[in-house]
N, CA, C and O atoms as a GROMACS GRO file, in nm:
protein
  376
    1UNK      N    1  -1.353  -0.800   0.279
    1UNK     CA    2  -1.235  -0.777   0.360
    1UNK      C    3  -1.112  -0.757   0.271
    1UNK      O    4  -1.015  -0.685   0.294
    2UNK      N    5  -1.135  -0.834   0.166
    2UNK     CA    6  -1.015  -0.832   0.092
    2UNK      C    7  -0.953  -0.692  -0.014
    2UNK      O    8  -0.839  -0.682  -0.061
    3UNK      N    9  -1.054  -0.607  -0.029
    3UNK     CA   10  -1.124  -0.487  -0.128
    3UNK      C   11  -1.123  -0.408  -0.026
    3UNK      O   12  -1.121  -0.291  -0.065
    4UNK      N   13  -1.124  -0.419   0.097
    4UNK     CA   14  -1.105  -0.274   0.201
    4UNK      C   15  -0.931  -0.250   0.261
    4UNK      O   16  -0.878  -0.144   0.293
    5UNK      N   17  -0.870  -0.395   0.261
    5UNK     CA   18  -0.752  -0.338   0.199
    5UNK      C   19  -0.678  -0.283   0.133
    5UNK      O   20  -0.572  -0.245   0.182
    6UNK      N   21  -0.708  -0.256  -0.003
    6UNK     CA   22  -0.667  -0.246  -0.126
    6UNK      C   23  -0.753  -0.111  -0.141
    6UNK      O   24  -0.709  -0.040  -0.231
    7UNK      N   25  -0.849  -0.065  -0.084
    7UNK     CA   26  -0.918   0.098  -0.086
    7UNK      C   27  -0.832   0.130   0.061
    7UNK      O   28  -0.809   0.249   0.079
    8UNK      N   29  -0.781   0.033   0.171
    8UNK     CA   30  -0.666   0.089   0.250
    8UNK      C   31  -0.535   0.202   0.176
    8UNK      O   32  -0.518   0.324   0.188
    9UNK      N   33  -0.472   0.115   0.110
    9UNK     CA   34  -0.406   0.111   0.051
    9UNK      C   35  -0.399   0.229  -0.048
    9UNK      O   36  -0.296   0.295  -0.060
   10UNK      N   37  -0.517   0.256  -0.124
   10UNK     CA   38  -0.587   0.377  -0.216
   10UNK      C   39  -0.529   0.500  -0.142
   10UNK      O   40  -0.423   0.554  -0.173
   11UNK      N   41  -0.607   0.537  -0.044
   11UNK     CA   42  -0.627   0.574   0.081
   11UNK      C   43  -0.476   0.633   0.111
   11UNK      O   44  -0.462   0.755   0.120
   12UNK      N   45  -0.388   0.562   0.122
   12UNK     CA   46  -0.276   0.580   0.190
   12UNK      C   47  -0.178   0.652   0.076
   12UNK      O   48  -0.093   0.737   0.106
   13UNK      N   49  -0.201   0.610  -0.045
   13UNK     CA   50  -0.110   0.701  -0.147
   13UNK      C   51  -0.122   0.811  -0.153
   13UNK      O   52  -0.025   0.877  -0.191
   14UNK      N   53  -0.253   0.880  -0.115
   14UNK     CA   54  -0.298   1.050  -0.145
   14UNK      C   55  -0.225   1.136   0.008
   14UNK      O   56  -0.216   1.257   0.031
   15UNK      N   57  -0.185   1.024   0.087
   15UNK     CA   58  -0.101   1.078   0.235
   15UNK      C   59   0.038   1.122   0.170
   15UNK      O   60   0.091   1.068   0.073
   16UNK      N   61   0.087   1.231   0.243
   16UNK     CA   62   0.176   1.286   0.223
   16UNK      C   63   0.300   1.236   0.256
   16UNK      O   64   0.387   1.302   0.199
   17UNK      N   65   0.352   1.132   0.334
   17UNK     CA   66   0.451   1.051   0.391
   17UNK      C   67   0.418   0.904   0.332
   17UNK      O   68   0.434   0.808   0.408
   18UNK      N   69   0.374   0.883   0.206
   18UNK     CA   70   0.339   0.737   0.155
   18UNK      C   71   0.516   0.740   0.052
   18UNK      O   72   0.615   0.671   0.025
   19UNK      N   73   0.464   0.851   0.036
   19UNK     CA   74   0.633   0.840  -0.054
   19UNK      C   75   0.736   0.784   0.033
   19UNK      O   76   0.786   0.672   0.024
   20UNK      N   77   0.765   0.891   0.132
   20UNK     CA   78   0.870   0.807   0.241
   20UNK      C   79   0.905   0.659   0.275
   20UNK      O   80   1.004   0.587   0.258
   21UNK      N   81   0.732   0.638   0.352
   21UNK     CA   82   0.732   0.476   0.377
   21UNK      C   83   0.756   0.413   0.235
   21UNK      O   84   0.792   0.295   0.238
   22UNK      N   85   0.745   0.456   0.145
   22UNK     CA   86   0.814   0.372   0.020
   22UNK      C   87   0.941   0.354  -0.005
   22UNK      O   88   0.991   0.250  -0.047
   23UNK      N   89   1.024   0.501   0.029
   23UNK     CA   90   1.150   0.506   0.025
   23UNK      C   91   1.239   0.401   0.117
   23UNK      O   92   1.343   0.339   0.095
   24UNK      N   93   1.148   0.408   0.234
   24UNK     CA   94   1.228   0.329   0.356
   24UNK      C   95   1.234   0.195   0.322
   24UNK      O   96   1.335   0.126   0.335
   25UNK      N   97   1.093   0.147   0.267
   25UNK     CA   98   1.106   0.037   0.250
   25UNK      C   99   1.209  -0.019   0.113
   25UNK      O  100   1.217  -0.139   0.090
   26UNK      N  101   1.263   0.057   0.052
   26UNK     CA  102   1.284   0.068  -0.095
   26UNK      C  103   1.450   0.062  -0.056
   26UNK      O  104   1.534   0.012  -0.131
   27UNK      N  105   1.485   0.132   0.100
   27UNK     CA  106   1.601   0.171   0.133
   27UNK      C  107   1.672   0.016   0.195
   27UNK      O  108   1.784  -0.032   0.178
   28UNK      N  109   1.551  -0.032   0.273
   28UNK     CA  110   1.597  -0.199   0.326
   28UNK      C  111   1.597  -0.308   0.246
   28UNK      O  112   1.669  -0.404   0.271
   29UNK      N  113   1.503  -0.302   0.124
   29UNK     CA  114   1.544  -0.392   0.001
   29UNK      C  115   1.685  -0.382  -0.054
   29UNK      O  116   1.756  -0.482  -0.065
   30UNK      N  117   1.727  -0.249  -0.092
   30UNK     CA  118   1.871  -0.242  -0.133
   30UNK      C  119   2.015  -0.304  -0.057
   30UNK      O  120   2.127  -0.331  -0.101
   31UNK      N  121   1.944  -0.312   0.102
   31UNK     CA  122   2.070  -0.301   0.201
   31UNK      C  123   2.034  -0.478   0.192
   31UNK      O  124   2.134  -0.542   0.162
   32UNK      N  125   1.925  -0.552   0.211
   32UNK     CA  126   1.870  -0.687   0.200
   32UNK      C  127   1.962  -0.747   0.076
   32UNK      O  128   2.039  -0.842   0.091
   33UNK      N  129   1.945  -0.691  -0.026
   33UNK     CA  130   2.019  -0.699  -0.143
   33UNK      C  131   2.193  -0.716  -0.159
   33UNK      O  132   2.255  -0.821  -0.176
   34UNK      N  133   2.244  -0.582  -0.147
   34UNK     CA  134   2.353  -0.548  -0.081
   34UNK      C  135   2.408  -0.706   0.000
   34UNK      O  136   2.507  -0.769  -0.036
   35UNK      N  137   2.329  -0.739   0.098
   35UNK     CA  138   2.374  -0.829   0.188
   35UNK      C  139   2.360  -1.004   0.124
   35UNK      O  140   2.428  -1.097   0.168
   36UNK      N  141   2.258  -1.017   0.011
   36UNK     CA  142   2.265  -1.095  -0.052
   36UNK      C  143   2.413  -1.132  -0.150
   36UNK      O  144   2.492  -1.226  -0.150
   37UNK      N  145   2.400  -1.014  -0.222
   37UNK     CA  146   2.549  -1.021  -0.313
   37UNK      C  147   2.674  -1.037  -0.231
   37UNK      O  148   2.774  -1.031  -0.303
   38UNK      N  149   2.702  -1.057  -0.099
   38UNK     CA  150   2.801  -1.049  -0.041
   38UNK      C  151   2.793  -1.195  -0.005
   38UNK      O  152   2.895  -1.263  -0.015
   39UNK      N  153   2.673  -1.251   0.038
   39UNK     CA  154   2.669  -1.388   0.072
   39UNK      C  155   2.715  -1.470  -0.079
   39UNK      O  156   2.810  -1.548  -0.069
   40UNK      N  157   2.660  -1.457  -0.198
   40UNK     CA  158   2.630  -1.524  -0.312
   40UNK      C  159   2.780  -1.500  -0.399
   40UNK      O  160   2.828  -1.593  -0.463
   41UNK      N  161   2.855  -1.347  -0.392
   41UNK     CA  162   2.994  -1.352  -0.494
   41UNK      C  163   3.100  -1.310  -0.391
   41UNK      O  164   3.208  -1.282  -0.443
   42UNK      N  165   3.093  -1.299  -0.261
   42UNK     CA  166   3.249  -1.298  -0.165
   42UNK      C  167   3.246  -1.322  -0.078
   42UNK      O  168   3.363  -1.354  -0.060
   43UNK      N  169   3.204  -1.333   0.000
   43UNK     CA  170   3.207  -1.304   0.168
   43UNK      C  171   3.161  -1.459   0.211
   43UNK      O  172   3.202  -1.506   0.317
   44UNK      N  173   3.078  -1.532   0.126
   44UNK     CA  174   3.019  -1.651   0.148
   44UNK      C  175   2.936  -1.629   0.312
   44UNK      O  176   2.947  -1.516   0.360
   45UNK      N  177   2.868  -1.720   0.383
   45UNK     CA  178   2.793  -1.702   0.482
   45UNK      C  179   2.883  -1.646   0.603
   45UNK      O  180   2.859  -1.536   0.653
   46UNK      N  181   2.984  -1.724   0.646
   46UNK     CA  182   3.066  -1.707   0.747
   46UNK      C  183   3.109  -1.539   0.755
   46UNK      O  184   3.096  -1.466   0.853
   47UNK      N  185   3.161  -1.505   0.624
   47UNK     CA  186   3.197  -1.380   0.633
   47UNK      C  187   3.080  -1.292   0.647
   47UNK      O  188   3.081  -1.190   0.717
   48UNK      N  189   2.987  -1.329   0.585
   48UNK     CA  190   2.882  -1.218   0.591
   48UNK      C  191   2.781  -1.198   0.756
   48UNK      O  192   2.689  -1.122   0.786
   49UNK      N  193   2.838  -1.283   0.815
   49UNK     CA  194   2.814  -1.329   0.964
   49UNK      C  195   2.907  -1.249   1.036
   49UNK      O  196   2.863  -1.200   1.140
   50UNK      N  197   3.055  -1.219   0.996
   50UNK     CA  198   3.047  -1.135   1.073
   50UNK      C  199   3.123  -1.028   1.087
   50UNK      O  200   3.202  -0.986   1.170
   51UNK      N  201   3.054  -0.974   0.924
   51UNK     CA  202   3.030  -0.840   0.858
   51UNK      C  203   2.883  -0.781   0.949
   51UNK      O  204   2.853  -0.670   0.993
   52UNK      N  205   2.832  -0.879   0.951
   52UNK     CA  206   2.705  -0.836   1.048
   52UNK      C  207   2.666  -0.780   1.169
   52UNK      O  208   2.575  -0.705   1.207
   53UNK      N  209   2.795  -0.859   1.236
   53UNK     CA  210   2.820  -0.837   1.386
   53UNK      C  211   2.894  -0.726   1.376
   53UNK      O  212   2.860  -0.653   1.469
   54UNK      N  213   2.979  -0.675   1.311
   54UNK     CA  214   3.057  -0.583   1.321
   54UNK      C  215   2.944  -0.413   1.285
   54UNK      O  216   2.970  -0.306   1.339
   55UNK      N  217   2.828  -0.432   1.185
   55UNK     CA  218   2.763  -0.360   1.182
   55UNK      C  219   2.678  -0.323   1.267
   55UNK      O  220   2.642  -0.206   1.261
   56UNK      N  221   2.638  -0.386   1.339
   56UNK     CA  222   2.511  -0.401   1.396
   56UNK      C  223   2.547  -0.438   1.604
   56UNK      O  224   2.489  -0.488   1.700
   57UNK      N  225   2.682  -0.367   1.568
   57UNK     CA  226   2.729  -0.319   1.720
   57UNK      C  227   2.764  -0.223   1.766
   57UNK      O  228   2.832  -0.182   1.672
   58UNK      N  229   2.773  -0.143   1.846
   58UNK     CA  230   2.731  -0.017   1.897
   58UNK      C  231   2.860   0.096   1.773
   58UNK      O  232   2.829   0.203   1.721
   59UNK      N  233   3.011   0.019   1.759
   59UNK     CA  234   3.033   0.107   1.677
   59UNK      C  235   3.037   0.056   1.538
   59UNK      O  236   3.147   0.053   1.483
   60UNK      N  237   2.937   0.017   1.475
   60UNK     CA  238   2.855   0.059   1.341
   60UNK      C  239   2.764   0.055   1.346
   60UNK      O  240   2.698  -0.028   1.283
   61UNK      N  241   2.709   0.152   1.434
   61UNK     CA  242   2.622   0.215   1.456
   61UNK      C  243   2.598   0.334   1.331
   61UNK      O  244   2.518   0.319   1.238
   62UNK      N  245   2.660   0.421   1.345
   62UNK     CA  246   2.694   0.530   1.268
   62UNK      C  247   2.735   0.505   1.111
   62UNK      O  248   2.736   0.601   1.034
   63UNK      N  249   2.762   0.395   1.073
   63UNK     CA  250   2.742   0.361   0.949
   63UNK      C  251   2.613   0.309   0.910
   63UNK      O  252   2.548   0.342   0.810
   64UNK      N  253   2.591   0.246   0.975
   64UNK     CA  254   2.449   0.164   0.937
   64UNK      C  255   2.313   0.304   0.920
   64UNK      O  256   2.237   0.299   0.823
   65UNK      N  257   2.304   0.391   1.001
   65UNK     CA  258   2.229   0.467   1.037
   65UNK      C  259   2.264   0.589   0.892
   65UNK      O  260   2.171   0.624   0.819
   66UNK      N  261   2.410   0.643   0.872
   66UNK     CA  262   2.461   0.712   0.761
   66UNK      C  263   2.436   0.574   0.638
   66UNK      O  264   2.388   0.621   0.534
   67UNK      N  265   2.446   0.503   0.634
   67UNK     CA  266   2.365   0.415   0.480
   67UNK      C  267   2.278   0.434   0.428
   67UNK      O  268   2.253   0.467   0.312
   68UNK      N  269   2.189   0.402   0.564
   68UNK     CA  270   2.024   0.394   0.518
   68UNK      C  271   2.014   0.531   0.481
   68UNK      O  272   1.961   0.560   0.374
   69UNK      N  273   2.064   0.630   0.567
   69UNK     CA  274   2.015   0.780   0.529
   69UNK      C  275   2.041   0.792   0.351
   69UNK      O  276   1.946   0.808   0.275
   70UNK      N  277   2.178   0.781   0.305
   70UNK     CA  278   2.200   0.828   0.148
   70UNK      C  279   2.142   0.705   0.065
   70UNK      O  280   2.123   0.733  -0.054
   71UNK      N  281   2.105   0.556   0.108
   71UNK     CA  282   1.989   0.502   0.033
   71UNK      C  283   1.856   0.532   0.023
   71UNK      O  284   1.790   0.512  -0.079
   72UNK      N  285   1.806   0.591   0.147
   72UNK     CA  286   1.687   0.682   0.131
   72UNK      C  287   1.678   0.782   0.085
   72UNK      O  288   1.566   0.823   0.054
   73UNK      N  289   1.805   0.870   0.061
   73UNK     CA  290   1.792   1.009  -0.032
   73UNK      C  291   1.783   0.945  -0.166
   73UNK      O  292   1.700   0.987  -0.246
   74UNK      N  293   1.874   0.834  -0.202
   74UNK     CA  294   1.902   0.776  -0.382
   74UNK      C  295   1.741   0.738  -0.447
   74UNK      O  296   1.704   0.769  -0.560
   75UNK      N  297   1.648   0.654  -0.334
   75UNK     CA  298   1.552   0.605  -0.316
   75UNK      C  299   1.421   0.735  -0.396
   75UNK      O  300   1.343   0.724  -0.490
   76UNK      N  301   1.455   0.861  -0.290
   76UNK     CA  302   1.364   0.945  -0.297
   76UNK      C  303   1.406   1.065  -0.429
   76UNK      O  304   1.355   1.177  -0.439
   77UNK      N  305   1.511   1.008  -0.521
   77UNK     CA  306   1.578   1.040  -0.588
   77UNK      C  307   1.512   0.973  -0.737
   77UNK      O  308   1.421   1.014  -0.809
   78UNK      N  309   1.573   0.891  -0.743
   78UNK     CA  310   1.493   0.801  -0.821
   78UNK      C  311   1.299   0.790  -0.823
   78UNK      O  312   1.223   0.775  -0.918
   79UNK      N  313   1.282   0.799  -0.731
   79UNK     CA  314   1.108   0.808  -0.720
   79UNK      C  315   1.038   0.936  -0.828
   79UNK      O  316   0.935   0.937  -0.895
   80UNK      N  317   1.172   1.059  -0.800
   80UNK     CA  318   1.168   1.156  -0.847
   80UNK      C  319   1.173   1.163  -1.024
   80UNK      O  320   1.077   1.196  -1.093
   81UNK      N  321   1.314   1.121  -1.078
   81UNK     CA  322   1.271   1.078  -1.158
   81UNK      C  323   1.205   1.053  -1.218
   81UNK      O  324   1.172   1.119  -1.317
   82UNK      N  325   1.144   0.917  -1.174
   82UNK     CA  326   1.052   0.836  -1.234
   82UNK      C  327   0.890   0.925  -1.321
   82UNK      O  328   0.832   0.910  -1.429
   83UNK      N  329   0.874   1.008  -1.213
   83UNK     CA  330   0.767   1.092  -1.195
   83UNK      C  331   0.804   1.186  -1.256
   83UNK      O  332   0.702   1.251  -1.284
   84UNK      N  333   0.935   1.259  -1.315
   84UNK     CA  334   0.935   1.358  -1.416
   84UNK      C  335   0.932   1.267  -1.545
   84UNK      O  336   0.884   1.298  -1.654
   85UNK      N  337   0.987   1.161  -1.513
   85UNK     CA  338   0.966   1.068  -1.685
   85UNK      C  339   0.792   1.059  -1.717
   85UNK      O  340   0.750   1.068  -1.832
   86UNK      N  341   0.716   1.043  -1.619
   86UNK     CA  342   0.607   1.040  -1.654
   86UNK      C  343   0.540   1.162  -1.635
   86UNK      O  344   0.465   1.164  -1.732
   87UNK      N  345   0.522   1.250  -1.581
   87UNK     CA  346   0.509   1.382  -1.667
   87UNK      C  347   0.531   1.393  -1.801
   87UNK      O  348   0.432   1.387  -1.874
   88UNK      N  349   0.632   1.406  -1.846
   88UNK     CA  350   0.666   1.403  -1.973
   88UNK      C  351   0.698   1.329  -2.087
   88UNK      O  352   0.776   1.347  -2.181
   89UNK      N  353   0.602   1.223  -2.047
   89UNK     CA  354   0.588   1.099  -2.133
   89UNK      C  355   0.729   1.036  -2.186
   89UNK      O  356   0.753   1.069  -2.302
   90UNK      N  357   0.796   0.980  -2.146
   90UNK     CA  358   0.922   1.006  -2.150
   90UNK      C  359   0.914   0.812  -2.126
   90UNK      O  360   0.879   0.753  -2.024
   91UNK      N  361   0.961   0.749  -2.262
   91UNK     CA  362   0.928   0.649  -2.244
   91UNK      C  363   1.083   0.575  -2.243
   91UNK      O  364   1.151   0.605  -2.341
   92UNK      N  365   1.142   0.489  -2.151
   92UNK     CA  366   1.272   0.465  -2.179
   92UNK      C  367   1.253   0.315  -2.253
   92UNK      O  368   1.319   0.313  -2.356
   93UNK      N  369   1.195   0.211  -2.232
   93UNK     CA  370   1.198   0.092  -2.301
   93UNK      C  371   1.218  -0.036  -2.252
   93UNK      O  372   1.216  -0.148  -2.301
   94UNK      N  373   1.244   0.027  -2.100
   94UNK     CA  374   1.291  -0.094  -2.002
   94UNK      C  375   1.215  -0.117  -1.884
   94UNK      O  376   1.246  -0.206  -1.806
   0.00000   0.00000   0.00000
């Protein structure tokens, strides 16, 4: 059971939208992130409470939705990258 996941998984990279679902997910880590550093160097909890509410109501809407979009382009940007560095053996050190 544990090995037919993981040939799941195989499986799912040679799909043509595996990149995407990577990006997306790659796009909510950043914003997860993003929302961490606001709790941890300004905003402390209270503020980031309701930085939240203010996003995540009908008008920031349109920000939240325009975020994710240009973190998912940076996302699918970087992926890009990555993949011409390795093409071309292109070793950075880090």
């Amino acid at each position: 059971m544990f090995f037919s996941f993981f040939s799941f998984l195989s499986d799912l990279r040679s799909k043509w939208y595996y990149r995407h679902i990577c990006a997306m997910g790659g796009s909510i880590n950043i914003m997860l992130m993003m929302i961490a550093n606001l709790v941890g160097f300004s905003a402390g909890t209270h503020g980031v409470l309701a930085y939240l509410q203010m996003i995540f109501s009908f008008e920031g809407l349109p920000f939240l939705i325009a975020a994710f979009f240009y973190l998912f382009a940076g996302v699918l940007i970087m992926f890009e990258v990555r993949e011409y560095e390795a093409r071309n053996n292109i070793n950075k050190g880090f």
